[in-house]
Backbone as CSV, one residue per row, in Angstrom:
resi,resn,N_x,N_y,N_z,CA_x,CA_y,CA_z,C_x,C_y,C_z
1,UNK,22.866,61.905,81.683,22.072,62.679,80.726,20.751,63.086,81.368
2,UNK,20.467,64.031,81.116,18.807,64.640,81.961,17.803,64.525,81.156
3,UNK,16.848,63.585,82.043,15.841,62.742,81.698,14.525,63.885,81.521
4,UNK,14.079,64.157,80.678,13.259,64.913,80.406,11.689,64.339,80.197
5,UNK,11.433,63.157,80.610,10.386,62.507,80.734,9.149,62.936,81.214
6,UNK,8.160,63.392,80.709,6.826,63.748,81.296,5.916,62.295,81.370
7,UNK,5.825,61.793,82.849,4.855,60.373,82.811,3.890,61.247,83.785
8,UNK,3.588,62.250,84.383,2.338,62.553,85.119,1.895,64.129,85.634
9,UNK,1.435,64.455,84.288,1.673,65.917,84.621,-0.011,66.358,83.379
10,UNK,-0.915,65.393,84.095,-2.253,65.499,83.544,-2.803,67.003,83.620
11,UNK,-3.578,67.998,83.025,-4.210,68.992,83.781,-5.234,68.353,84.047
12,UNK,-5.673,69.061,84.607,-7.519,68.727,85.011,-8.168,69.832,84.397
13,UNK,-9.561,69.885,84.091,-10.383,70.780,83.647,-10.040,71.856,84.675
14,UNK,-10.522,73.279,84.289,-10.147,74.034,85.418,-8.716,74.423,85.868
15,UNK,-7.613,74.219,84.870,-6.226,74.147,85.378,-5.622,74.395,84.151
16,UNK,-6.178,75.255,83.392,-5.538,75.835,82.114,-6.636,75.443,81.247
17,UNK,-7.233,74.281,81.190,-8.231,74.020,80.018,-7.772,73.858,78.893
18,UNK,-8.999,73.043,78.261,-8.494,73.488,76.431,-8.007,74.833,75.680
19,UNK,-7.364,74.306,74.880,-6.964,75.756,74.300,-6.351,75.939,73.004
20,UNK,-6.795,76.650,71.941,-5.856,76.086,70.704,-4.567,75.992,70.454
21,UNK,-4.814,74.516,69.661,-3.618,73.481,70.071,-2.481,74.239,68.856
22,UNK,-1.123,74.733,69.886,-0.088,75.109,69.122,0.927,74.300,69.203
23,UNK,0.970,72.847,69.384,1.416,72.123,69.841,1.351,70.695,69.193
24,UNK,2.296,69.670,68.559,1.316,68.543,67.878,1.966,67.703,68.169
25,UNK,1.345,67.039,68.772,1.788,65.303,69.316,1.269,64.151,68.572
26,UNK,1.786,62.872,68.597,1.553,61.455,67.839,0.902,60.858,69.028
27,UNK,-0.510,60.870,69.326,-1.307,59.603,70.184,-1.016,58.123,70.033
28,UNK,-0.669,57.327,70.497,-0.535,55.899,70.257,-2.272,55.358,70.958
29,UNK,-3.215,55.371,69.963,-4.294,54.621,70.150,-4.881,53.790,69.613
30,UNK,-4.866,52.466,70.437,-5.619,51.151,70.427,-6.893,51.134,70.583
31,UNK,-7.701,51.712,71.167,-9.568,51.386,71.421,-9.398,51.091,72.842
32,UNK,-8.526,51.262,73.350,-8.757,50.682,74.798,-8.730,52.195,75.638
33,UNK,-9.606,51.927,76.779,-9.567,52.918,77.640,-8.623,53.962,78.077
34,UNK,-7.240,53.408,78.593,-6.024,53.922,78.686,-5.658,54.889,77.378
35,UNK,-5.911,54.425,76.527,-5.197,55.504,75.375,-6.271,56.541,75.100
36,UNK,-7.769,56.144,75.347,-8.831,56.696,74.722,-8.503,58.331,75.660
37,UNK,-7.872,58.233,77.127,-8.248,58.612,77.926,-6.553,59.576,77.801
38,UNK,-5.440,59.022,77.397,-4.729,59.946,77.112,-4.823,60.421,75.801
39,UNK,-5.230,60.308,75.233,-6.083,61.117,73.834,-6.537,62.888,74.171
40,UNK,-7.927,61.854,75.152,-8.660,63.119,75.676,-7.614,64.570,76.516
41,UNK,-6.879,63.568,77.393,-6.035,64.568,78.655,-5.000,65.569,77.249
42,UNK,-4.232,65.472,76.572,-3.990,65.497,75.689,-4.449,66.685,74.669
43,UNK,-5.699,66.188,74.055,-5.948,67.559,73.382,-6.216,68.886,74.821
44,UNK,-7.074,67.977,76.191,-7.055,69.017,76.972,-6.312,69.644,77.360
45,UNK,-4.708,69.488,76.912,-3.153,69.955,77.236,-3.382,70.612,76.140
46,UNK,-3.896,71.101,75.109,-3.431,71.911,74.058,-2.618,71.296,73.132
47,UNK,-2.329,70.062,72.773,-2.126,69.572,71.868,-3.238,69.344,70.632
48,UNK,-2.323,69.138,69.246,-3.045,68.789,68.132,-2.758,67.476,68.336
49,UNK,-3.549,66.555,67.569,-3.087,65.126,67.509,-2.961,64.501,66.161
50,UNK,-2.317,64.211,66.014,-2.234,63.005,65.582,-2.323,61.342,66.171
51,UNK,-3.569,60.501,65.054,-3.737,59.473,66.133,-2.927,58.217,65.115
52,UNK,-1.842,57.160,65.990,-1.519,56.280,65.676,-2.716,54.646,65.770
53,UNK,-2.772,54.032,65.149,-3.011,52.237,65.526,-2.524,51.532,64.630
54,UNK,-2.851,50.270,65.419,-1.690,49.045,64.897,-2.325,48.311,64.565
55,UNK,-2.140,47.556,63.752,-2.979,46.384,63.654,-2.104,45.193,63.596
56,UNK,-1.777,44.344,65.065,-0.478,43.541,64.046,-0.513,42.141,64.924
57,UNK,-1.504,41.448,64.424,-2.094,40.522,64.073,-2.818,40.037,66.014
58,UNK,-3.603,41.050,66.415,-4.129,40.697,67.935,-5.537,39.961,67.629
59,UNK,-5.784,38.942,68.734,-7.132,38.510,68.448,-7.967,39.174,68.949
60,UNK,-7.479,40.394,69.655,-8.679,40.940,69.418,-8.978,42.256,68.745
61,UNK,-9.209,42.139,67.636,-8.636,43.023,66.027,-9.892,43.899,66.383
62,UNK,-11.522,43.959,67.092,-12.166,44.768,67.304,-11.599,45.992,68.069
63,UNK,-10.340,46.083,68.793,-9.700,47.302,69.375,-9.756,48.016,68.469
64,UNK,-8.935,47.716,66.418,-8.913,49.011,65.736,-10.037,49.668,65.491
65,UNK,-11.070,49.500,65.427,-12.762,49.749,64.953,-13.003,50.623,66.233
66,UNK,-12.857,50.097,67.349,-12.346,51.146,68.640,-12.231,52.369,68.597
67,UNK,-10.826,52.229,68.307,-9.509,53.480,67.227,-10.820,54.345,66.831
68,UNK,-11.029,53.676,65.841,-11.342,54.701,65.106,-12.662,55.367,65.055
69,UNK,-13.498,54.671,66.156,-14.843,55.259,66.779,-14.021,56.488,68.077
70,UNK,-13.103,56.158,68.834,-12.809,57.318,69.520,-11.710,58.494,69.026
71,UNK,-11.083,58.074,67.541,-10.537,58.900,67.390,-11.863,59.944,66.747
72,UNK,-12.941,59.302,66.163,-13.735,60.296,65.734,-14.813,61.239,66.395
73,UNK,-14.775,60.355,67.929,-15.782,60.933,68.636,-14.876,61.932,69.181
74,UNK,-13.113,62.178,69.411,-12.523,63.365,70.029,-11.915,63.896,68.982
75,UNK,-12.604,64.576,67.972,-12.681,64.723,66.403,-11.120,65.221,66.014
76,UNK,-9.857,63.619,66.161,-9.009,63.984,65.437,-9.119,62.900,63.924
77,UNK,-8.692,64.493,63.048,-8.587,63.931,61.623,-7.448,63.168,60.873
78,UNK,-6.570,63.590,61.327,-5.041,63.254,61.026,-5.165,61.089,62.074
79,UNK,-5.212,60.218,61.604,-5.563,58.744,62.162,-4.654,58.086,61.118
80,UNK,-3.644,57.381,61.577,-2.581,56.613,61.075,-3.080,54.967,61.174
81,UNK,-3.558,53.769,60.444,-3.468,52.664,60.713,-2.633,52.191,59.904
82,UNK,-1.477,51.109,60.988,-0.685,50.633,60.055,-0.661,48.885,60.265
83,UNK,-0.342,48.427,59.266,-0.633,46.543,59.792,1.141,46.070,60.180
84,UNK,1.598,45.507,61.061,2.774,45.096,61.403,2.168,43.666,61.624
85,UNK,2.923,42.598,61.387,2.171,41.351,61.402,3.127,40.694,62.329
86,UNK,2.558,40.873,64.039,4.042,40.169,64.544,2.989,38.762,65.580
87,UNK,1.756,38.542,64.502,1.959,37.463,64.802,2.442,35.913,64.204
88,UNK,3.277,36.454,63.005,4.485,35.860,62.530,5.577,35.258,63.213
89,UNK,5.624,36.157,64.303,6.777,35.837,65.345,6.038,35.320,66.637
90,UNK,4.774,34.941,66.852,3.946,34.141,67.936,4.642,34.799,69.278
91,UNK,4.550,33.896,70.207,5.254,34.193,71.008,4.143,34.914,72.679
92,UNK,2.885,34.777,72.304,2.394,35.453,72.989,0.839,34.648,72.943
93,UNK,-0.189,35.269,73.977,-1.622,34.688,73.633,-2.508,35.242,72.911
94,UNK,-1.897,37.188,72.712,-2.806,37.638,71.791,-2.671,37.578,70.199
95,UNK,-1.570,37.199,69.943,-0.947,36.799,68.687,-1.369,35.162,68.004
96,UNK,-1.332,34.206,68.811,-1.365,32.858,68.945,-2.546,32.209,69.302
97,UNK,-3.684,32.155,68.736,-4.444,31.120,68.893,-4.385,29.819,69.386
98,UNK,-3.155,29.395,69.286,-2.808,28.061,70.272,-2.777,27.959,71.519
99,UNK,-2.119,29.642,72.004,-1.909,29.649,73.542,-3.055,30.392,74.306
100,UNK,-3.746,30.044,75.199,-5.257,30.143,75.339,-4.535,31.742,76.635
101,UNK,-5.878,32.433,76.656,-5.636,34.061,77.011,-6.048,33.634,78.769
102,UNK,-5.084,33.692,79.715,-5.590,33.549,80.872,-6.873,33.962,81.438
103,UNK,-7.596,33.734,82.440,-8.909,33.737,82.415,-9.178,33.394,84.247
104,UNK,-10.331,34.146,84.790,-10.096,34.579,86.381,-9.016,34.048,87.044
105,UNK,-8.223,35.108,87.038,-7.368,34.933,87.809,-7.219,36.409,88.996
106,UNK,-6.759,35.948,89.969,-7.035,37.306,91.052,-6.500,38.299,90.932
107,UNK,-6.553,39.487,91.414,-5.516,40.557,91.873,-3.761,39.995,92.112
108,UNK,-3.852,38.936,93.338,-2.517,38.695,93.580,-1.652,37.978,92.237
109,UNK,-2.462,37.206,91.607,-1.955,36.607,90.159,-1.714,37.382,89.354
110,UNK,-2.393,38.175,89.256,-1.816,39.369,88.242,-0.695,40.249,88.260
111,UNK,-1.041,40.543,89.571,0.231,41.419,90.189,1.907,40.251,89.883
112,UNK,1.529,38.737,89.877,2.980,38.486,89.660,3.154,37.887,88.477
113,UNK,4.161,38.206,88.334,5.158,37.406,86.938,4.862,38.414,85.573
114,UNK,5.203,37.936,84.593,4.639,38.316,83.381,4.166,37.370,82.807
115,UNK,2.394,37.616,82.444,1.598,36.832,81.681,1.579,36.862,79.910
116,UNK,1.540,35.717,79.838,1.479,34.766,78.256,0.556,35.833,77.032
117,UNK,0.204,37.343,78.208,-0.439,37.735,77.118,0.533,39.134,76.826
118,UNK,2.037,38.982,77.151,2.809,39.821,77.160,3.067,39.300,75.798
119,UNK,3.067,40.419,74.679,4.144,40.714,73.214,5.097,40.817,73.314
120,UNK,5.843,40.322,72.734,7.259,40.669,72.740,7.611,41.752,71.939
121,UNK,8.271,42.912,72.771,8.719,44.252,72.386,7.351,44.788,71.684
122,UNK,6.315,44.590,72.086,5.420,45.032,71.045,5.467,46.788,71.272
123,UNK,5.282,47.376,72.957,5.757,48.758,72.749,7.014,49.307,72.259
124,UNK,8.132,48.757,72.181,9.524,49.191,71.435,9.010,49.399,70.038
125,UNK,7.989,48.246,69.522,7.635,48.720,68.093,7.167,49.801,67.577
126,UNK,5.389,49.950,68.531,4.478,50.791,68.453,5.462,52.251,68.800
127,UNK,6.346,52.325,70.022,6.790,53.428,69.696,7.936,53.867,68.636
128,UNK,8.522,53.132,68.084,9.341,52.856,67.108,8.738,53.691,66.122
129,UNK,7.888,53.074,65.509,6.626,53.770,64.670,6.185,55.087,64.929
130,UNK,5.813,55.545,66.245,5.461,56.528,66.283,6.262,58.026,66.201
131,UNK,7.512,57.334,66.657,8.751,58.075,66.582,8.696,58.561,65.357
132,UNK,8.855,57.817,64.273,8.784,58.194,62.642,7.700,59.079,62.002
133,UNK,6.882,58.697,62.966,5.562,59.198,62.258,5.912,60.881,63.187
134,UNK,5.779,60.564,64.308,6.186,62.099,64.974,7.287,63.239,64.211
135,UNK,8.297,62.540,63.814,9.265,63.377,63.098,8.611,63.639,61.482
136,UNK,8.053,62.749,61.012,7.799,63.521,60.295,6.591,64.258,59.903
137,UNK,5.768,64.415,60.829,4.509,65.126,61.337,5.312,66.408,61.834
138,UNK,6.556,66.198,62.328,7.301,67.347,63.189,6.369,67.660,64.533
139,UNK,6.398,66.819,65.005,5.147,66.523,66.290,6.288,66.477,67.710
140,UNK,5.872,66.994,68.431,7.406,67.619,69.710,7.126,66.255,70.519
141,UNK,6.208,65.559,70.880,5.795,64.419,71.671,5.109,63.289,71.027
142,UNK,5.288,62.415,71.842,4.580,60.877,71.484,3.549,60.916,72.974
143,UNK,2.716,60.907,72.679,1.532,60.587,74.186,0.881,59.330,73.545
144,UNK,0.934,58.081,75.450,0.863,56.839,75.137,-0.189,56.562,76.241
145,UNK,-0.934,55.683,76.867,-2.156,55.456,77.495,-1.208,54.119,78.823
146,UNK,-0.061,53.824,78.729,0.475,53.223,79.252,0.537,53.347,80.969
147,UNK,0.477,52.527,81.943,0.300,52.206,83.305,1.075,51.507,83.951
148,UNK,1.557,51.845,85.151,2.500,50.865,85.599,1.781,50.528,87.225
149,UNK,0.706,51.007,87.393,0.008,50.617,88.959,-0.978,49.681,88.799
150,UNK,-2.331,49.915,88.123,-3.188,48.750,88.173,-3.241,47.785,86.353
151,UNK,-2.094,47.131,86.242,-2.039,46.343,84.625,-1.085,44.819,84.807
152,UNK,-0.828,44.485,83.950,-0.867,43.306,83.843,1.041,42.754,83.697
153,UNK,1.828,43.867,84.402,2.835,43.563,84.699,3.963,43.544,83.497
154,UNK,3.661,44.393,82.788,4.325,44.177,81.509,5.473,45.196,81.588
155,UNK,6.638,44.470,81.208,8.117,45.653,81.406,7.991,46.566,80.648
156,UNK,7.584,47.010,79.227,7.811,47.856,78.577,6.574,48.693,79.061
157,UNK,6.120,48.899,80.156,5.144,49.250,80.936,5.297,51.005,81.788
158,UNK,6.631,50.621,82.093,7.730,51.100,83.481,8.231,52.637,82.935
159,UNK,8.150,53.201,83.812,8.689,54.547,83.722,10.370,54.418,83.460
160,UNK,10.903,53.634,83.878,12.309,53.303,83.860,12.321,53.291,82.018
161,UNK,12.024,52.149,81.587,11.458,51.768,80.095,11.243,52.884,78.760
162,UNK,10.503,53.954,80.017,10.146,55.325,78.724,11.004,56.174,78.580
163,UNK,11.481,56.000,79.873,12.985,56.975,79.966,13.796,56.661,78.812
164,UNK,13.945,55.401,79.242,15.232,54.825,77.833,14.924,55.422,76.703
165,UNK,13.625,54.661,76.260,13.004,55.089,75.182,13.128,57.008,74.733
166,UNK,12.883,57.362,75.909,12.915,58.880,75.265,14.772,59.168,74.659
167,UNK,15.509,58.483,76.151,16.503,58.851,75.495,17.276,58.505,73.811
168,UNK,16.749,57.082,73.492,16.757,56.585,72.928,16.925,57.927,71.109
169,UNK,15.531,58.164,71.429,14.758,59.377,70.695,15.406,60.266,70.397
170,UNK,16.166,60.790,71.146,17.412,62.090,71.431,18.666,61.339,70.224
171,UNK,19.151,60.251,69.987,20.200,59.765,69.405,20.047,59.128,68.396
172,UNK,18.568,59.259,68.151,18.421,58.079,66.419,17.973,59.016,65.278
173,UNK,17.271,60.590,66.194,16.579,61.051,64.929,17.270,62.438,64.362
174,UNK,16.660,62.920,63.263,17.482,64.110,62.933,17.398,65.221,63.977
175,UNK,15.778,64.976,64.069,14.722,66.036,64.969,15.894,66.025,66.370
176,UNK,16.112,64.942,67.281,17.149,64.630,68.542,18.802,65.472,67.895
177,UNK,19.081,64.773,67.321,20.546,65.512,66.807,20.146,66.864,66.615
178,UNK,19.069,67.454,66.062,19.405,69.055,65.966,18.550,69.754,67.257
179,UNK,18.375,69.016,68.028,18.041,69.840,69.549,16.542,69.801,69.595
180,UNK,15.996,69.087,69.083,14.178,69.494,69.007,13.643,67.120,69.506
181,UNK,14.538,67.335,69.931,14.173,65.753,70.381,12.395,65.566,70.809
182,UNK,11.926,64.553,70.046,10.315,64.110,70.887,10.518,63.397,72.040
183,UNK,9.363,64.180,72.679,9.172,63.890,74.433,8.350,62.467,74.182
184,UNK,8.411,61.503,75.501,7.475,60.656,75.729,6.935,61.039,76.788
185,UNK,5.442,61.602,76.517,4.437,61.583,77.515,3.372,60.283,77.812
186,UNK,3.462,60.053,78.952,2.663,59.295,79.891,1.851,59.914,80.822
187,UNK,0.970,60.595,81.185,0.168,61.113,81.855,-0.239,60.177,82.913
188,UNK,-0.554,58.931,82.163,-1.626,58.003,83.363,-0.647,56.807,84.345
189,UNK,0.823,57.049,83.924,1.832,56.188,84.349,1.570,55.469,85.610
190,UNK,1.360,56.325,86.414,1.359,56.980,88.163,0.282,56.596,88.673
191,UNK,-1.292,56.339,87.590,-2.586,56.720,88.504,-3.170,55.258,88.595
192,UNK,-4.123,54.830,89.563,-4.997,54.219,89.497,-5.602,54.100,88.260
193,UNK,-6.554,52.475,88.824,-7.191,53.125,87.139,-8.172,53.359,87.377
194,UNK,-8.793,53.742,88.428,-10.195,54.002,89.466,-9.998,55.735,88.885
195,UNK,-8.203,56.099,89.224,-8.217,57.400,88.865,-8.200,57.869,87.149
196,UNK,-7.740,57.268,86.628,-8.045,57.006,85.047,-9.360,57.498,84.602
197,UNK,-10.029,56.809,84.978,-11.353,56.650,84.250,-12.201,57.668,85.145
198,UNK,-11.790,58.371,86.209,-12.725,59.255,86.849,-11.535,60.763,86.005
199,UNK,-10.404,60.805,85.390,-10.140,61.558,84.367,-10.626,61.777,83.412
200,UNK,-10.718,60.306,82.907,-11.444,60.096,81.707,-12.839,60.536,81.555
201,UNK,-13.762,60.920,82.652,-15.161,60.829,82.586,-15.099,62.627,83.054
202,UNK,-14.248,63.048,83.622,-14.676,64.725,83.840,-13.707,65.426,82.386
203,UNK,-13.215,64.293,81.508,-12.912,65.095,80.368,-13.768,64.765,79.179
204,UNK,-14.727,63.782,79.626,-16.408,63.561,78.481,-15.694,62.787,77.508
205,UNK,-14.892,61.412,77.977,-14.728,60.445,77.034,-15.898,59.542,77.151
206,UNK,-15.969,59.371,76.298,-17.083,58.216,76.105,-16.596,56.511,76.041
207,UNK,-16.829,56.257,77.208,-15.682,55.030,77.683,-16.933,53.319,76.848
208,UNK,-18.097,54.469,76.088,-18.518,53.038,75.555,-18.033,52.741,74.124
209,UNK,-17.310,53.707,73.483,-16.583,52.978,72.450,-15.604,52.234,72.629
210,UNK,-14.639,52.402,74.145,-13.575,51.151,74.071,-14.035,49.968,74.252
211,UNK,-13.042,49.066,73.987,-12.437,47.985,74.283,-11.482,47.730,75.191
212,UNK,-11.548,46.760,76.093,-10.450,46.371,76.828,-9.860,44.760,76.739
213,UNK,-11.490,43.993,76.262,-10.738,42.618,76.459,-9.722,42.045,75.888
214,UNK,-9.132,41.209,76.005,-8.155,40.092,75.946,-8.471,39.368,74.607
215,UNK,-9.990,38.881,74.961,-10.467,37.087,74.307,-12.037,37.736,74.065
216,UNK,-12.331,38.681,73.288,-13.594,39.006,72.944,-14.842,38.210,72.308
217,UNK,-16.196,38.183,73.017,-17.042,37.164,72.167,-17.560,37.488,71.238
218,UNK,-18.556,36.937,70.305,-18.940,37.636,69.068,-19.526,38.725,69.296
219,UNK,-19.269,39.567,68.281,-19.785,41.100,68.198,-19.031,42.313,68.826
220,UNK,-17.716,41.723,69.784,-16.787,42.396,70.613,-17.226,42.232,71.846
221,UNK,-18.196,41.710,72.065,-18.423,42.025,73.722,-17.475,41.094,74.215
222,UNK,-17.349,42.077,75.716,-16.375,41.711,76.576,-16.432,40.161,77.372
223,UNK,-15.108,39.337,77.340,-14.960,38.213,77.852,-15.811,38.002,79.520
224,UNK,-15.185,39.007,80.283,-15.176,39.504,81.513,-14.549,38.423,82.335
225,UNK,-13.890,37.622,81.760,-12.893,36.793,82.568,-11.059,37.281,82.728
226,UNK,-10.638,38.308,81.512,-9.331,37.834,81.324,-8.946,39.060,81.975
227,UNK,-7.775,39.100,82.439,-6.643,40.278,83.531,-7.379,41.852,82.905
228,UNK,-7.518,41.955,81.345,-7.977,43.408,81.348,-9.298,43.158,81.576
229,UNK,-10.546,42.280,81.101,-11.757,42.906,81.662,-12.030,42.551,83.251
230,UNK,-11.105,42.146,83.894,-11.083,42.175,85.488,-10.431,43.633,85.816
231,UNK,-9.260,44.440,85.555,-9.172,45.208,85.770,-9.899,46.621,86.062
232,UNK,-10.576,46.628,84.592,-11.470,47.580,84.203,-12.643,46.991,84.606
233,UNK,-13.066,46.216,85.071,-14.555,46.104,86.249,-14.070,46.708,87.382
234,UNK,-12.832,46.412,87.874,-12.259,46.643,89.702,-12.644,48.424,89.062
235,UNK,-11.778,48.929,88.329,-11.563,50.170,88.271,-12.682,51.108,88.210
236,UNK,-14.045,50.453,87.682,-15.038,51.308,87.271,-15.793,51.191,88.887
237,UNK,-15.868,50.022,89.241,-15.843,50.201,90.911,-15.627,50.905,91.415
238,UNK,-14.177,51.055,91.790,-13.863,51.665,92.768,-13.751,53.402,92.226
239,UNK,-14.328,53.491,90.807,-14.472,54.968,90.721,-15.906,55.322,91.109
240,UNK,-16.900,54.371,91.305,-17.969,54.893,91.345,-19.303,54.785,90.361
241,UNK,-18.742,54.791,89.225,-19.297,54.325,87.907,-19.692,53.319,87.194
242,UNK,-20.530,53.362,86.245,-20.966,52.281,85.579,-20.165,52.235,84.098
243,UNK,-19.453,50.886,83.923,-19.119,51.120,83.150,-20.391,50.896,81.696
244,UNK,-20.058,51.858,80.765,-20.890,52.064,79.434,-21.179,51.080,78.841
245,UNK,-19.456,50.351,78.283,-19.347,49.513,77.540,-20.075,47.909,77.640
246,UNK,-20.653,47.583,78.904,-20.817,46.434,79.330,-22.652,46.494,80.068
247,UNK,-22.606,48.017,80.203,-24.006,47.832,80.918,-23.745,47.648,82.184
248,UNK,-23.009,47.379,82.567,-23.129,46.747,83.993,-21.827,46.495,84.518
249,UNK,-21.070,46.291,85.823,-19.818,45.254,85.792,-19.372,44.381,85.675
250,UNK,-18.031,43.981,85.085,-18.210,42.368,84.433,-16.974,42.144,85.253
251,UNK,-16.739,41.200,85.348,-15.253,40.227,85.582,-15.481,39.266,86.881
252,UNK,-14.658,38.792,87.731,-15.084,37.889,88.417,-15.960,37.743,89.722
């Protein structure tokens, strides 16, 4: 079957530009950088948006407040929050207060295994959801903030993964059965996240409303110990930048 998958096909300013959006896609956004940033690439594709979030039961619940500071600062109106409570089904560290959120650990640690702060199927859900919400928005794509080069090793991560998923899409919905199947776009699949966030910053996201941590301290500020606020310190590094959110660089 022919995989019709768009995971990296960002414009850049200067390469068509904004333009009114005849086009309407379902954003899957959390408050975190990655999505904030396919949000932005996104409407700069000429899409309308629609913005998805979840709320389903993470400790760190300051991501939706996130949501909904960057869905308003890249002024989409159409913002879906829905509560799924899967930390009913535990199973994880952001769900589970019992199981403590890993904390400095290196590059090479990260890079292996899958960590305790992996959900189970939590993207099969989120896009599950969005699928529904796309069809009946009648929205041609799902655009997701998802990475498979600098993150935390998570399978439902993988370009292999979205594929399914798209195909998936093609055979469950009416929209798929009558020939108008929703695309899964990934833009940032492919990039650094050095390259991310130097996207993110020549398309005027404002990277101080996200969130990235794990294990947030009071008020949301960042842990700067756990796999994402180590990431997103390396990344704002090696782009050059300061990150907003922190003042300064944080992690180990």
């Amino acid at each position: 079957m022919e995989n019709a998958l768009t995971i990296d096909a960002a414009t850049m300013p200067g390469q068509g530009g904004p333009s009114a959006p005849s086009r309407r896609a379902v954003v899957l956004l959390s408050g975190g950088l990655d999505s904030a940033t396919a949000a932005a690439w996104a409407l700069n594709d000429g899409f309308a948006l629609t913005a998805l979030s979840v709320t389903y039961g993470q400790r760190h619940a300051v991501e939706v407040d996130a949501a909904r500071c960057v869905a308003r600062s890249l002024g989409i109106i159409d913002h879906v929050v829905l509560a799924v409570d899967l930390a009913a089904f535990g199973g994880s560290a952001l769900v589970d207060p019992a199981v403590a959120v890993p904390k400095g650990r290196s590059d090479t640690e990260i890079a292996h295994g899958i960590p305790v702060t992996y959900v189970p199927a939590r993207n099969t859900v989120f896009l599950s959801l969005a699928l529904a919400l796309a069809e009946a928005r009648g929205a041609e794509a799902i655009v997701l903030g998802v990475n498979a080069i600098d993150y935390s090793g998570y399978p439902d991560c993988r370009p292999e993964y979205l594929a399914a998923f798209e195909s998936l899409a093609r055979l469950a919905t009416k929209a798929g059965v009558e020939g108008r199947a929703t695309r899964i776009v990934a833009p940032l699949v492919n990039r650094s996240k050095a390259d991310i966030i130097r996207l993110g910053h020549s398309l005027g996201v404002d990277y101080g409303l996200t969130t990235s941590c794990y294990d947030p301290l009071e008020g949301g500020r960042p842990c700067g110990q756990c796999d994402s606020c180590h990431l997103r310190a390396a990344g704002f590094a090696a782009a050059g930048l300061v990150d907003p959110r922190c003042g300064l660089a944080v992690g180990r």
